[in-house]
C-alpha positions in Angstrom: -58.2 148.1 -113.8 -60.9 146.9 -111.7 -60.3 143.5 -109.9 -64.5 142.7 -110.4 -66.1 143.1 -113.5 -70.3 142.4 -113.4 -70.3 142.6 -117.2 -67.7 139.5 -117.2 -68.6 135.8 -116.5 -65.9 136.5 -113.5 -62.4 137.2 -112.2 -59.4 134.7 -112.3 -56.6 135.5 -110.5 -53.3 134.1 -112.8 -50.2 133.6 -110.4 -48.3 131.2 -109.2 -47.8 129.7 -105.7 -46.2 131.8 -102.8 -47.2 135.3 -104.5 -50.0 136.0 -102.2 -52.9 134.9 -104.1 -55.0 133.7 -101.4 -55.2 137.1 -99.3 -56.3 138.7 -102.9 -58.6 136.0 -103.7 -59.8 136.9 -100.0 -60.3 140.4 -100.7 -62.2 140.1 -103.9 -64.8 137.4 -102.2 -65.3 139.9 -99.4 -66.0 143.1 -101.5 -68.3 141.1 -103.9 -70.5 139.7 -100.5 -70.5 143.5 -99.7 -71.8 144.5 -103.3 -74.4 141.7 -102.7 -73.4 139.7 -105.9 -74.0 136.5 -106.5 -71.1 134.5 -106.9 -69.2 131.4 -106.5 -66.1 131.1 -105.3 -64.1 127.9 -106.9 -61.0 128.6 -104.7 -57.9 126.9 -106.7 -58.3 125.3 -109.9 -56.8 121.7 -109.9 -57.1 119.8 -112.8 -57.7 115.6 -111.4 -54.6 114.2 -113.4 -56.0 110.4 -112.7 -59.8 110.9 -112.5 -59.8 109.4 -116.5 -62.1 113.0 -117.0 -60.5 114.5 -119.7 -58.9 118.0 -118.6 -61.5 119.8 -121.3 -64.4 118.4 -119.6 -63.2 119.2 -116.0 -62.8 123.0 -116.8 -66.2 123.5 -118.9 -67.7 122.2 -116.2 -66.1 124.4 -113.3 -66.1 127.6 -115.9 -69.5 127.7 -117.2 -71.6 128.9 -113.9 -74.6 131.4 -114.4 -73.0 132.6 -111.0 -70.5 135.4 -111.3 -67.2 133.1 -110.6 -63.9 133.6 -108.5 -61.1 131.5 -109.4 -57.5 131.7 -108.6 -56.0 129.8 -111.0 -52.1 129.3 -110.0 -51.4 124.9 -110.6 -48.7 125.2 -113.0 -50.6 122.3 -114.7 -53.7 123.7 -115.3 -51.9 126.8 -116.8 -50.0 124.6 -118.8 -52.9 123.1 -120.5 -55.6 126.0 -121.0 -52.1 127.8 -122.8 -51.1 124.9 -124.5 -54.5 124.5 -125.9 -55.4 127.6 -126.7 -57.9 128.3 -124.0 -56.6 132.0 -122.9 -57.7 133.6 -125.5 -61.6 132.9 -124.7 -60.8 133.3 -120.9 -59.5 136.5 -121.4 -62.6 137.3 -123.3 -65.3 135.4 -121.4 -63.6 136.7 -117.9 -61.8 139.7 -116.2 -58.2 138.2 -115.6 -56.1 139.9 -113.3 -52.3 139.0 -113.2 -50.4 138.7 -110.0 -46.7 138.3 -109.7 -43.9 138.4 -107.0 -40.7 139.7 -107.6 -38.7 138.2 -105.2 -38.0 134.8 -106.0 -35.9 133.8 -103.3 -39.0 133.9 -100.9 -41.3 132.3 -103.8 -38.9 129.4 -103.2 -38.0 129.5 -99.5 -41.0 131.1 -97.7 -43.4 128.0 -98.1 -40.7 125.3 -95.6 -40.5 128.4 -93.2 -44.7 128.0 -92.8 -44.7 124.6 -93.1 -42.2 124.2 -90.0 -44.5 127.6 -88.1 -47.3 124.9 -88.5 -45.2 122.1 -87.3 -44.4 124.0 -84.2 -48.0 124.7 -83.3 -47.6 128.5 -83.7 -49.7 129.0 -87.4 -53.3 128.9 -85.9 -52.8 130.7 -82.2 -54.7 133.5 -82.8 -52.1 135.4 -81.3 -49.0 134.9 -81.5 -46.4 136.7 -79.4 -43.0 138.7 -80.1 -41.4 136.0 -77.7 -42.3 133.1 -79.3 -41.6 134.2 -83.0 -37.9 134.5 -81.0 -38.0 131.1 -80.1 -39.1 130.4 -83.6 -36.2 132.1 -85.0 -33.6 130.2 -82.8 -35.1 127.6 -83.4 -34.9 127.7 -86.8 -31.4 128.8 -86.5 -30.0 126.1 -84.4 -32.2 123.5 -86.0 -31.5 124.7 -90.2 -34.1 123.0 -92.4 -32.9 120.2 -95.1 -32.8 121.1 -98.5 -36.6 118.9 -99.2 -38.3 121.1 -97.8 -37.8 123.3 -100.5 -40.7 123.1 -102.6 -43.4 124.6 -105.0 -46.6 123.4 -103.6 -47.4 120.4 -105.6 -43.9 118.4 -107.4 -42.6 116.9 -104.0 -44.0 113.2 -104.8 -42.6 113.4 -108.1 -39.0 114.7 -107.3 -38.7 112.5 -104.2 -39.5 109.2 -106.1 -36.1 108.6 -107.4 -34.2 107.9 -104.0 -30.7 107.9 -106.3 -31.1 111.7 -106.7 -28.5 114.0 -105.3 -29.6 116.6 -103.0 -27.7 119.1 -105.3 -30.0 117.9 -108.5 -33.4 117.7 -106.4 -32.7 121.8 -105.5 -31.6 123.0 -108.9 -34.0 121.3 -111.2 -36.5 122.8 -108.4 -35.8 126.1 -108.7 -35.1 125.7 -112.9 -38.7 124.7 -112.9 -39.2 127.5 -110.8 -38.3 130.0 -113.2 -39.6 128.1 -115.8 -43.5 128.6 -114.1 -42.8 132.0 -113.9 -41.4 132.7 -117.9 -45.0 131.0 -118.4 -46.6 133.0 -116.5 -44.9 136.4 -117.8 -45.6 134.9 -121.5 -49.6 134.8 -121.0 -50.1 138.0 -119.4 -47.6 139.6 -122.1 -49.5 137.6 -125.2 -53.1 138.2 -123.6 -52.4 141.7 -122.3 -53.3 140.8 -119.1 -53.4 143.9 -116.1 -50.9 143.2 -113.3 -50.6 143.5 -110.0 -47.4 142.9 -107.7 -47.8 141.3 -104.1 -45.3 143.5 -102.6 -47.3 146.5 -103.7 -49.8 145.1 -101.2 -47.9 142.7 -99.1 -47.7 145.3 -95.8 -50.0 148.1 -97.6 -53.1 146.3 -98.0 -54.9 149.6 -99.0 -52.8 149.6 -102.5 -56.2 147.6 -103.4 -58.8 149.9 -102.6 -58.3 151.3 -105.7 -59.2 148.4 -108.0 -62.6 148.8 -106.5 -63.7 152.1 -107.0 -66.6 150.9 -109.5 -68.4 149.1 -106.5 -70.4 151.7 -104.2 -68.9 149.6 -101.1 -66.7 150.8 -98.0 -63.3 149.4 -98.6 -62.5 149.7 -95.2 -62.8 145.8 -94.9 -59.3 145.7 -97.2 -57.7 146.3 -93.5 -59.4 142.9 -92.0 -57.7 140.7 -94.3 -54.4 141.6 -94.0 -52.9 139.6 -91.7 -49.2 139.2 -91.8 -47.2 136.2 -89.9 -44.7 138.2 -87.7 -41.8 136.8 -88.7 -38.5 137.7 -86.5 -36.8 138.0 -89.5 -37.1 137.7 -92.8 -34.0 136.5 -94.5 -35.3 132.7 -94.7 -32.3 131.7 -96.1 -30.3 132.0 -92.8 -32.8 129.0 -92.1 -31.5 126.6 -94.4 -28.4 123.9 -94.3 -25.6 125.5 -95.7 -25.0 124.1 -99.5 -28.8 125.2 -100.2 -27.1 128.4 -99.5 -24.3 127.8 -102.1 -26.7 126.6 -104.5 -29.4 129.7 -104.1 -25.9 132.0 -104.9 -24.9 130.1 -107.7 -28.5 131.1 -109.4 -27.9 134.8 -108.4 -31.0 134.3 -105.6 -28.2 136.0 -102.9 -25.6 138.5 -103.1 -22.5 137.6 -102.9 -21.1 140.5 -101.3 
């Protein structure tokens, strides 16, 4: 498999939020400045849901560049529609998909409140951040646990939040049944379509895993190392961060051990 193609209209990325995407979207744009191609990078494809543009008309207009084209398509929506109406099959055609998945679902769900809040504290952009303060951080986190909404999936938050009558105990399972819904999707295409697949924890802290996937390109992958730039997390167990019953709720799904 080779994550850029030339004799392909482009690559899409297929994933779904919190599985790394952007730092392999990131890689892909650098090595094809390197190889000097002429491309365009259209970042994340969300479809305009109130624009009155039909959903047909907003993709043939992103998707049909004379520009080699870089797309990480992971909006749940968006997927939903180009499968639902049939538009993988010329994709996967037209362009060179590559699939990416993660396999731990407990941090697809709980890893995006934990960066929300390192933004909150002012800590996300420092340029560097220091094994002290990601302590603080931790206790902080500890002493302070998050609430159950900031469990999220990147884009449903306005829709779940609308009906104030809701229990805190519906909003989090129906969140992470639509969860695993996203991702059966997303196992369905790249089984139908026979779509290559990569994993982000083959990657995650070996960023070189890539170098591999561009060995048609007469570049110096020794960029890869520049874009693979972890948050230092004190620990890792996020769900140490949140209140107790989201706890409860995360073992009831089989997210935690029991034991």
């Amino acid at each position: 498999m080779n994550l850029i193609n030339t004799n392909k209209k482009g690559t899409i990325i297929l994933s779904h939020y919190r599985s790394g995407g952007t730092q392999l979207k990131t890689t892909i744009k650098r090595a094809l400045e390197l190889s000097n191609i002429d491309f365009i990078d259209l970042d994340e494809i969300n479809l305009n849901i109130d624009s009155g543009v039909s959903f047909d008309k907003q993709l043939n207009e992103l998707l049909t560049s004379d520009r080699y084209t870089l797309v990480l398509l992971n909006n749940p929506l968006t997927i939903n529609y180009i499968y639902t109406t049939e538009m993988f099959k010329q994709l996967s055609e037209d362009f060179n998909i590559v699939g990416l998945k993660r396999k731990d679902k407990l941090k697809t769900l709980l890893s995006l409140g934990v960066w929300e809040e390192l933004i909150h504290q002012g800590l996300f952009h420092k340029k560097n951040i220091t094994e002290s303060e990601m302590v603080e951080f931790h206790n902080h986190l500890l002493e302070n646990k998050l609430p159950y909404h900031t469990i999220h999936l990147g884009w449903e938050n306005d829709i779940f939040t609308t009906n104030k009558n809701q229990s805190p105990r519906f909003y989090l399972n129906y969140l992470i049944k639509i969860c695993f819904d996203e991702c059966r999707l997303l196992d369905n295409i790249i089984s139908e379509f026979n779509i290559s697949t990569i994993y982000y924890e083959d990657y995650e802290y070996n960023a070189f895993y890539l170098k591999k996937f561009f060995s048609n390109l007469k570049i110096d992958t020794g960029f890869i190392k520049g874009v693979d730039l972890k948050i230092p997390y004190h620990s890792r167990k996020f769900e140490q961060y949140y209140e107790p019953f989201v706890v409860d709720i995360l073992k009831d799904w089989g997210l935690i051990d029991e034991h």
